[in-house]
C-alpha positions in Angstrom: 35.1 6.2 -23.5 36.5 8.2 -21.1 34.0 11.0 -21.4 31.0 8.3 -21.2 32.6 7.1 -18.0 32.9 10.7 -16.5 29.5 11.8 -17.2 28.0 8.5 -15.3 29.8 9.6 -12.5 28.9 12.9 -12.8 24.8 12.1 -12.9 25.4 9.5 -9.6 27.2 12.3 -7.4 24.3 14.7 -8.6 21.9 12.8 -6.1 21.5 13.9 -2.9 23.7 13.0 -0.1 22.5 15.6 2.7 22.7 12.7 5.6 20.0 10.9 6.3 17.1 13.6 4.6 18.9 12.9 1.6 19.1 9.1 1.7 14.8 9.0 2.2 14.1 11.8 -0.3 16.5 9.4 -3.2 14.5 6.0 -1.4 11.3 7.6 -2.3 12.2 9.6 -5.4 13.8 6.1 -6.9 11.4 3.7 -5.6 9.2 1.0 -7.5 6.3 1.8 -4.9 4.3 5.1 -5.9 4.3 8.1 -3.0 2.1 11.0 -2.6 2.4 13.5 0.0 -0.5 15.2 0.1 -2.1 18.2 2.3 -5.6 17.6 4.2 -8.6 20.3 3.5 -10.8 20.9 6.1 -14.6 22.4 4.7 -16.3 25.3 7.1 -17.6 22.3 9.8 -14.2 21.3 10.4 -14.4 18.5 7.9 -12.1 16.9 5.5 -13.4 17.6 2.3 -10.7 16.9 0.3 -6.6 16.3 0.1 -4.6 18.3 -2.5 -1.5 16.9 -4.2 1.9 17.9 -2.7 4.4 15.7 -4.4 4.3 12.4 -6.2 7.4 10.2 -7.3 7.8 8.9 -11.0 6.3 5.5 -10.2 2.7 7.3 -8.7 2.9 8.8 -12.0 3.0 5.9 -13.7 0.7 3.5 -11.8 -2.1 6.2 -11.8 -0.9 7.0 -15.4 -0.7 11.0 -14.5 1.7 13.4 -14.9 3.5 15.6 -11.8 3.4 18.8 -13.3 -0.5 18.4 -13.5 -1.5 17.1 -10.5 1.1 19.3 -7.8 -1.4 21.2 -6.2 -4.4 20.1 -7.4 -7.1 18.5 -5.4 -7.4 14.3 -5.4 -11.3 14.3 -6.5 -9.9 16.5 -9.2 -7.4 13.8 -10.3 -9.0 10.8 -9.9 -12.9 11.1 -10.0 -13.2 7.9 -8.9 -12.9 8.9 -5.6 -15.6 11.3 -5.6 -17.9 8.7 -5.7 -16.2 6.8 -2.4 -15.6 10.5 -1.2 -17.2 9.8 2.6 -15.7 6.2 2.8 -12.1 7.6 2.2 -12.3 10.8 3.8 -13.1 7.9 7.1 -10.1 6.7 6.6 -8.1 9.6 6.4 -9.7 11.4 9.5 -9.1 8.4 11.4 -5.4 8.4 10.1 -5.1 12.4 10.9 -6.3 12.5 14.3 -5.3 8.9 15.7 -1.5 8.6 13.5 -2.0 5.3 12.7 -1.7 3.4 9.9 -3.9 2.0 7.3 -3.2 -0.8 4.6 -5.8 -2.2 2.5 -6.4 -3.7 -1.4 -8.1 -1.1 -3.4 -8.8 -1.6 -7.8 -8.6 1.8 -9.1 -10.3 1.8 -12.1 -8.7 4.3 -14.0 -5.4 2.2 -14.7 -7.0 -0.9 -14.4 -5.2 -2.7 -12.0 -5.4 -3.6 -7.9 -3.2 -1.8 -5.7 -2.2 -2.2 -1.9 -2.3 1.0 -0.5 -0.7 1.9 2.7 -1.6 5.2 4.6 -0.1 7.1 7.3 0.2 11.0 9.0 3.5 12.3 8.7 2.8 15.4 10.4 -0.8 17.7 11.5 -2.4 17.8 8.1 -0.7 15.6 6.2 -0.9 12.2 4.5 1.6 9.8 2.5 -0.3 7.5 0.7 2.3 4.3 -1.0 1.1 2.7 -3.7 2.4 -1.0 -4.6 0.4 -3.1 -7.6 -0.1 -6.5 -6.6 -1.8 -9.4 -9.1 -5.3 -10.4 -7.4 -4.6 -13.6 -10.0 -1.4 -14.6 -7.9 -2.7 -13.4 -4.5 -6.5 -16.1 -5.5 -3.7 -18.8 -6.9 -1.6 -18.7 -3.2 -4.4 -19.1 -1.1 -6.3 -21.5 -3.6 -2.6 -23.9 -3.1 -2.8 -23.1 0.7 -6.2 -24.4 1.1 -5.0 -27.6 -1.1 -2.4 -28.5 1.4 -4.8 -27.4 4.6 -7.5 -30.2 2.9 -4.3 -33.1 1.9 -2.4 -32.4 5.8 -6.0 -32.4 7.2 -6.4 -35.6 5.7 -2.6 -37.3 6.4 -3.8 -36.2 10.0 -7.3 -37.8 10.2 -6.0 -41.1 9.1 -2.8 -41.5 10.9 -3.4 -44.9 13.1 -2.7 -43.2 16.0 -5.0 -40.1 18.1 -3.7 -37.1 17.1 -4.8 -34.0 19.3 -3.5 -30.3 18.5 -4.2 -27.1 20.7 -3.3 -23.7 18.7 -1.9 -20.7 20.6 -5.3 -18.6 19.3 -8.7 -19.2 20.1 -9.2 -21.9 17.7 -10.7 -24.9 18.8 -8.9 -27.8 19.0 -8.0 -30.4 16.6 -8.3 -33.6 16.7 -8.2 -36.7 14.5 -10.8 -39.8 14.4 -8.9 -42.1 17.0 -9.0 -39.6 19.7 -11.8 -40.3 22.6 
């Protein structure tokens, strides 16, 4: 027992504890969201033409169903050909990331593990792009805003048919609303 108890303490003060550094690499090394770092190639024009793999964490592995050994260093088209045929559409987004450091978050169905993902991508430095993974069900995500709509239509309705005028005025530009007994 003793032994088993020593060699779990052993494996947690192997992780890294180098201050802060340390304390992002073991977030993203151990998260459930899939990171990629990955390095931007530029064609003859000046152009991205493609991003090469840098390092993944376990959980890109497994959402995209790949292996690190094979994809470190390898370029993205070469991974996942999907994206060869939405080549100019992505390579958009990542120019617009690497020159303006902004970040982009979208829903995207990769078709190669069958599944939606929310993607979030950003510049950590010239050249360079994180890409975080998260999967997300588009079946819950329809079902939430399918029960918001219901209880939009039944407070829509509780409002119309109060006896007494009901007027509301939203912060945005959104018209006005107002119930039946309003003049």
């Amino acid at each position: 027992m003793k032994n088993s108890k020593k060699g779990k303490i052993n494996s947690i003060q192997k992780r890294p504890t180098h201050g802060k550094q340390g304390l992002y690499q073991s977030a993203i090394k151990y998260s459930p969201s899939g990171f990629a770092h990955l390095k931007v190639i530029y064609n003859k024009d000046k152009k991205i033409e493609n991003l090469e793999f840098i390092e993944v964490n376990k959980s890109f592995e497994k959402l995209l169903k790949i292996n690190n050994s094979s994809v470190i260093g390898r370029k993205v088209t070469d991974i996942l050909p999907e994206m060869d045929m939405t080549k100019d559409t992505w390579m958009e987004i990542i120019n617009d990331i690497n020159l303006h450091k902004n970040v982009r978050e979208f829903n995207h169905y990769l078709n190669e593990s069958n599944r939606w993902l929310h993607i979030t991508i950003f510049s950590p430095g010239k050249n360079q792009i994180v890409k975080q993974l998260q999967p997300f069900s588009l079946t819950d995500s329809i079902e939430l805003e399918k029960k918001l709509r219901e209880k939009n239509i039944m407070l829509e309705s509780i409002l119309d048919n109060a006896p007494v005028g009901i007027w509301i005025t939203y912060p945005s530009n959104e018209p006005p609303f107002s119930n039946k007994y309003v003049e």
